[in-house]
N, C-alpha and C positions, 0 to 999 in steps of 0.2 A: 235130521228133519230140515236143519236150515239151510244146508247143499244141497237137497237131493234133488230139485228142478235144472240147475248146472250141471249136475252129475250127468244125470239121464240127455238133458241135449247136446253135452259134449262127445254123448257115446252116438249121436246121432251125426256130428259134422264136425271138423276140424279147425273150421271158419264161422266166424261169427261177426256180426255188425253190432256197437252198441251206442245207444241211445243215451246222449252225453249231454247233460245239462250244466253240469259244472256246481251242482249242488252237493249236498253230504250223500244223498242213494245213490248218483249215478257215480261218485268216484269209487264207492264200494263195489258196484255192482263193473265197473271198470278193471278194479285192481281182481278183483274174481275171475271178469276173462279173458283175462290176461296170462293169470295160474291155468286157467282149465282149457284154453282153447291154443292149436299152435299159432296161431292169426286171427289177430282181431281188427276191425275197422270200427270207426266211429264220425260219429255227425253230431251237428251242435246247432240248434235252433235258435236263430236271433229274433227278436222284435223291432230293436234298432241294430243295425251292424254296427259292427268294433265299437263295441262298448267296452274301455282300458279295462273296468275292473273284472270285464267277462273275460276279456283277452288274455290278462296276468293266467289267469288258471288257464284255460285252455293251452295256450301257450307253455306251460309247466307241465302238465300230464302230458302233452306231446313227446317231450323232451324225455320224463320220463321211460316213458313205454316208445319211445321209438319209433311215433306214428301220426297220422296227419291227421287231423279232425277237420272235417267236409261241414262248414258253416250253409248251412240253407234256412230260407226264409221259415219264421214260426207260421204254423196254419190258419192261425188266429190271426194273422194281419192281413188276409183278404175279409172279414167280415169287419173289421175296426173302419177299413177303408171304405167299403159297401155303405156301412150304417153312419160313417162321419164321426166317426169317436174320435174326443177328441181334436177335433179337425173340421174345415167346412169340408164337403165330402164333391167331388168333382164331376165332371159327365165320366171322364176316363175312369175314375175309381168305381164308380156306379154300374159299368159295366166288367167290374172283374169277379171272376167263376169263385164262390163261396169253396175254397178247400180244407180238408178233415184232415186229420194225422194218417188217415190210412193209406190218403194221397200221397206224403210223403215219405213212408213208408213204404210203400210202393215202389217212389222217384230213388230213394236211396238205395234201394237192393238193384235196380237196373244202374246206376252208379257203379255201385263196387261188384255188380256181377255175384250176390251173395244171398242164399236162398234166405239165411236164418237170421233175426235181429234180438237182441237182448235191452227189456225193458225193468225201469227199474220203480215199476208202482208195488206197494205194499197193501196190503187185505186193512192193516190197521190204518192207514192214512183214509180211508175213505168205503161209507157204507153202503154207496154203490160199487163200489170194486168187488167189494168182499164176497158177493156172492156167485161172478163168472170166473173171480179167481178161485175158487171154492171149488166151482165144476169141474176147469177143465185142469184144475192141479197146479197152475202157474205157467202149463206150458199149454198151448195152440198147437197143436200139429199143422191143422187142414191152413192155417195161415202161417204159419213157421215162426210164431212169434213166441218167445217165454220171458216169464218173469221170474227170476232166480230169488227175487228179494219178497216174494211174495209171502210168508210166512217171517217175516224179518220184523224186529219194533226197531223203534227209535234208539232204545237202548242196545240192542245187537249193531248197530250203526255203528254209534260211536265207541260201544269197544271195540269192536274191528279198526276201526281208527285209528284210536292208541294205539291198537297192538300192532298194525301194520306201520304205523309213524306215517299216515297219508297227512296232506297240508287240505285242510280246508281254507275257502275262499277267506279274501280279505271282508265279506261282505258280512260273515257270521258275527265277526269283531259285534255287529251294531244290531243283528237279528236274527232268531231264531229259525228263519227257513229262509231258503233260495228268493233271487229274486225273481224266478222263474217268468213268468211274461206279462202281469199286472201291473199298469197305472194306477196303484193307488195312495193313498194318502202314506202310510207307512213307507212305501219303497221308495218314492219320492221325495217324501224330506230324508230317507236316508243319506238318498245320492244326491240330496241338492248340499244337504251338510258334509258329506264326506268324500262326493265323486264330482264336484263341480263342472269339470267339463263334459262327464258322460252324463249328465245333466242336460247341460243344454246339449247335446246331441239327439237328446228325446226332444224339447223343447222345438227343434228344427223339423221335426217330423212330427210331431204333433205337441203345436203350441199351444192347446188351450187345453193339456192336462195339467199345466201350472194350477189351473183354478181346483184342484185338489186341495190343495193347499192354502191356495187365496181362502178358499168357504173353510177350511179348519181353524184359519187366526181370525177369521170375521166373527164365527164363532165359539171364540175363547177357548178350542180345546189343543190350540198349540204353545 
């Protein structure tokens, strides 16, 4: 049950793109096609670039699996820019085109010249997922996209983990999930407490998420 989305689009292409966060799903859903595909590529969406503690892992699965991971912009930071998140928001940002993930997903397969991409959302993390991953079984044909981890929990995760000996990030040390691409109060005193300089490298590019922070110790709950 818990291979048979990998199974089925391995018999479909030989090549595959996967969709690399650097979190606990995508390194599973990484080391998987790895086993199941003869060629894999991968891509890794920043919010800030060369963020060290993103780089450590990225930098380590590369090395592992013998491969280059293609850092493109997150899709969400043309609407941060647009709405002034964080940030005063400029004539030039105001004029920049709102892009989706399907944009870049798009941008990444004309990149590597690769029909098929491997995603790694699960039915249990979220209850709008659950039911198009439901439909169409984990995989997309008419878009070429699957999601192998799609009938996976948390707990199928992490034993794969152990059992594979994979290195989860340094970031778990301090929290329970990735710090995927959220300014918020949690991810931020994580890395103000423990990643100091990829701290202020957000701080450079958007200086008034500090004030996450600020409003938490004004009100007593840091």
């Amino acid at each position: 049950m818990y291979l048979d989305v990998i199974k089925k689009v391995s018999e479909e292409t030989k090549e595959c793109i996967v969709g690399f966060s650097g979190g606990k799903d995508s390194i599973v859903l990484l080391d998987l096609c790895h086993h199941y595909f003869d060629k894999i590529y991968a891509y890794f969406m920043y919010l800030i670039p060369e963020l060290e503690f993103q780089e450590v892992t990225l930098k380590y699965y590369e090395k592992k699996y013998n491969i280059k991971i293609k850092r493109v912009p997150h899709f969400k930071i043309s609407e941060m820019l647009n709405t002034g998140s964080f940030r005063k928001p400029s004539k030039q940002s105001l004029n920049i085109k709102n892009t989706k993930i399907t944009d870049v997903e798009k941008h990444i397969k004309e990149v590597f010249n690769i029909e098929w991409i491997a995603q790694g959302l699960k039915k249990a993390d979220s209850l709008s997922r659950r039911p198009w991953l439901e439909k169409n079984k984990g995989i997309d044909f008419n878009k070429k996209i699957c999601y192998p981890l799609a009938n996976w929990t948390d707990k199928n995760i992490f034993l794969y983990i152990k059992k594979n000996k994979l290195r989860l990030p340094a970031w778990y040390k301090y929290s329970k999930s990735s710090f995927g691409c959220a300014l918020n109060f949690e991810n931020l005193s994580i890395m103000k407490d423990n990643f100091i300089e990829d701290y202020k490298k957000v701080l450079n590019i958007f200086p008034y998420a500090e004030a996450q922070i600020k409003r938490n110790i004004f009100h007593g709950r840091n």
